[in-house]
LOPA-778419 format. One record per residue: x, y, z of N, C-alpha, C, O in turn; residue in three letters. Coordinates in steps of 0.05 Angstrom, whole numbers, plus 5000, padded with zeros to 4 digits. Example, Ala and Ser with C-alpha at 12.3 -4.5 7.8 and 13.67 -1.06 7.14 Angstrom:
BEGIN
526448865156524649105156526449345156528549345169ALA 525749555142527349795143525850015157526850235161SER 
# end
This chain:
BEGIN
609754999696609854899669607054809660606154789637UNK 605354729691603154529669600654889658598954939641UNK 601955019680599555219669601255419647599655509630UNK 603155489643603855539619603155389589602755489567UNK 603255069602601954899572598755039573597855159553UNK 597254999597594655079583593855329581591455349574UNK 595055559585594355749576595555769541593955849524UNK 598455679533598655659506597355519489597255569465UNK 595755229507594455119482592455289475591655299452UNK 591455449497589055589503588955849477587055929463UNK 591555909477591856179457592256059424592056169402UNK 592955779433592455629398590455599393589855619369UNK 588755539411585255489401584655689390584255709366UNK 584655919412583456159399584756289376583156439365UNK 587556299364589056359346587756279311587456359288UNK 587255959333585955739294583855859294583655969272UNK 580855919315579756009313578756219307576356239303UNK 580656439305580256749298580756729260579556819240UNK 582856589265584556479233581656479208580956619189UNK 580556249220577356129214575956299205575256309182UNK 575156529229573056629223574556889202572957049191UNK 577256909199577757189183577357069163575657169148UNK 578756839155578156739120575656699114575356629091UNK 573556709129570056679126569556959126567456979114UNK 570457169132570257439129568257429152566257549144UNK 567857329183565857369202567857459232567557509256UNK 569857429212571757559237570057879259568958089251UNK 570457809278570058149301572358359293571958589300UNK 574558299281576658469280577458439254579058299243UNK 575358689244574758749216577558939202578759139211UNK 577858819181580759079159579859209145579059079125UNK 579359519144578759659129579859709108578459779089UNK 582359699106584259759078583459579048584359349046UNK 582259659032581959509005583559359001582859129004UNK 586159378994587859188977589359069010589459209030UNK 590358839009591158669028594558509005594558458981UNK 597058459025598958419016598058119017597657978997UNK 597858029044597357769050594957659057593357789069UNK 594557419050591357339049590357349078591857299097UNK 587357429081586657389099587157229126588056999124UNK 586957309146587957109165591357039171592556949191UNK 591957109151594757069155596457169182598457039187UNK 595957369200596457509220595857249250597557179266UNK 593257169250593456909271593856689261593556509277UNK 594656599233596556389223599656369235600756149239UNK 600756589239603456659249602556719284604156579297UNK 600856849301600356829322600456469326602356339333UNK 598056389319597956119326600955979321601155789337UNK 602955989306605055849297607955929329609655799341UNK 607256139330608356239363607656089383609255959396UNK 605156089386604655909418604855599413604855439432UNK 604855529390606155289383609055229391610155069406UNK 610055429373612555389384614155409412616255299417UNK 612355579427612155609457611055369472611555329496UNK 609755249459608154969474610854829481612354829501UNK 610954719455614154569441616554629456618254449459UNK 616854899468618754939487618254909510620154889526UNK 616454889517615554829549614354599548613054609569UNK 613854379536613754049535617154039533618153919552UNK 618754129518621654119524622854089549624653929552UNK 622054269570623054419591621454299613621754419634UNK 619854089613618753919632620853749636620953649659UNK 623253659614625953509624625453159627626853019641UNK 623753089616621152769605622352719579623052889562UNK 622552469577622752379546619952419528619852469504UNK 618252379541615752449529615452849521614452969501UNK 616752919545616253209535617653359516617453599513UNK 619953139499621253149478619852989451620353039427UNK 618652879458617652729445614452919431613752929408UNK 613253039454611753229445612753479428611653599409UNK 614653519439615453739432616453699399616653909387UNK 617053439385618653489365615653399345615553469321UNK 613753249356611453249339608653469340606753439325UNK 608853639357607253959352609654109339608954289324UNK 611654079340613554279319613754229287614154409271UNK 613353919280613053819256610553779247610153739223UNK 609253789260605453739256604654019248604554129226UNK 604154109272602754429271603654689252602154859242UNK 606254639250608754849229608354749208608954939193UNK 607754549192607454569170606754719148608154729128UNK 604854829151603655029128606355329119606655459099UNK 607855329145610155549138613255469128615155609129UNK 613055129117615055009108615555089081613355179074UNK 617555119059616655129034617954889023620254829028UNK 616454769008616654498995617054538966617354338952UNK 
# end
């Protein structure tokens, strides 16, 4: 479990970070297609929102009140932006 948490936090870093650099347009993993459905970045907005939710399940599955406790504030923290209000 503890190396499943750091490899997923590991794939959130890099997820926000790819996110970053596509909406700066300095992204390495350039889109050729002119017209775009969804804004930039949007593709490691939803990656990153996965290993979140994968974190969240495996702070779950450590079987700790704390690892419930994590788990229900990276699910309500981090997920936000895909809520609609």
């Amino acid at each position: 479990m503890t190396e499943a948490s750091k490899f997923l936090a590991n794939a959130e870093a890099g997820a926000k970070e790819q996110a970053k650099a596509a909406r700066n347009g300095t992204s390495k993993y350039k889109d050729n297609t002119t017209t775009r459905q969804f804004p930039p970045g949007m593709e490691w907005d939803i990656l990153q929102a996965d290993a979140v939710v994968l974190l969240g399940l495996t702070n779950a599955l450590q079987e700790s009140y704390m690892g419930f406790v994590k788990c229900l504030f990276v699910l309500t923290c981090r997920c936000s932006p895909f809520t609609s209000r």
